[in-house]
C-alpha positions in Angstrom: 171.7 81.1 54.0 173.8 79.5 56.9 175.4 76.1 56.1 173.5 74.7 59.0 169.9 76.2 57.5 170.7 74.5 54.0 171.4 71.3 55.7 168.5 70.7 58.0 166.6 72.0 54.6 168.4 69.1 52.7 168.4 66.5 55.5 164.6 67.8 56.0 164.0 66.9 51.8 165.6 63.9 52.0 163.6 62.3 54.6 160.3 63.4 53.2 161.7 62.2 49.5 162.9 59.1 51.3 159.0 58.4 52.5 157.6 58.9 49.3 160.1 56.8 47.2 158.8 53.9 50.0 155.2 54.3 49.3 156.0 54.4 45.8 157.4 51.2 45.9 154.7 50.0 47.8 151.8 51.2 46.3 153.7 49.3 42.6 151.8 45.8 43.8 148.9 47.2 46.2 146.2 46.6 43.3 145.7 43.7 42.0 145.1 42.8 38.3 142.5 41.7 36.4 143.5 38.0 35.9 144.6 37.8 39.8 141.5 39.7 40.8 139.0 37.2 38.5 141.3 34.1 38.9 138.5 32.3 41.3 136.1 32.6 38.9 137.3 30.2 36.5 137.9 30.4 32.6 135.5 32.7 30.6 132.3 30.5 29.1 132.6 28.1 31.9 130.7 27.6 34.9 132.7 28.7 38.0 134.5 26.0 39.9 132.6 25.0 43.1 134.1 25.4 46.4 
């Protein structure tokens, strides 16, 4: 293989690895939990806070 073949290959990797270490990072927060997700419904047992 030609050195310019292995480094578009490499460059080529590297973006695409680039891309997915982004969404990665992303995707770490993108769903919420279940006390964020249930926090407007006020404490278990209780009625739920009017709005």
């Amino acid at each position: 293989m030609s050195n310019t073949t292995s480094t578009e290959a490499k460059r080529k990797r590297a973006h695409q690895k680039a891309g997915q270490r982004r969404k990665k990072i992303q995707s770490k927060h993108s769903t919420l939990s279940n006390t964020e997700l249930f926090a407007g419904f006020g404490e278990p047992g209780k009625p739920a806070p009017k709005k």
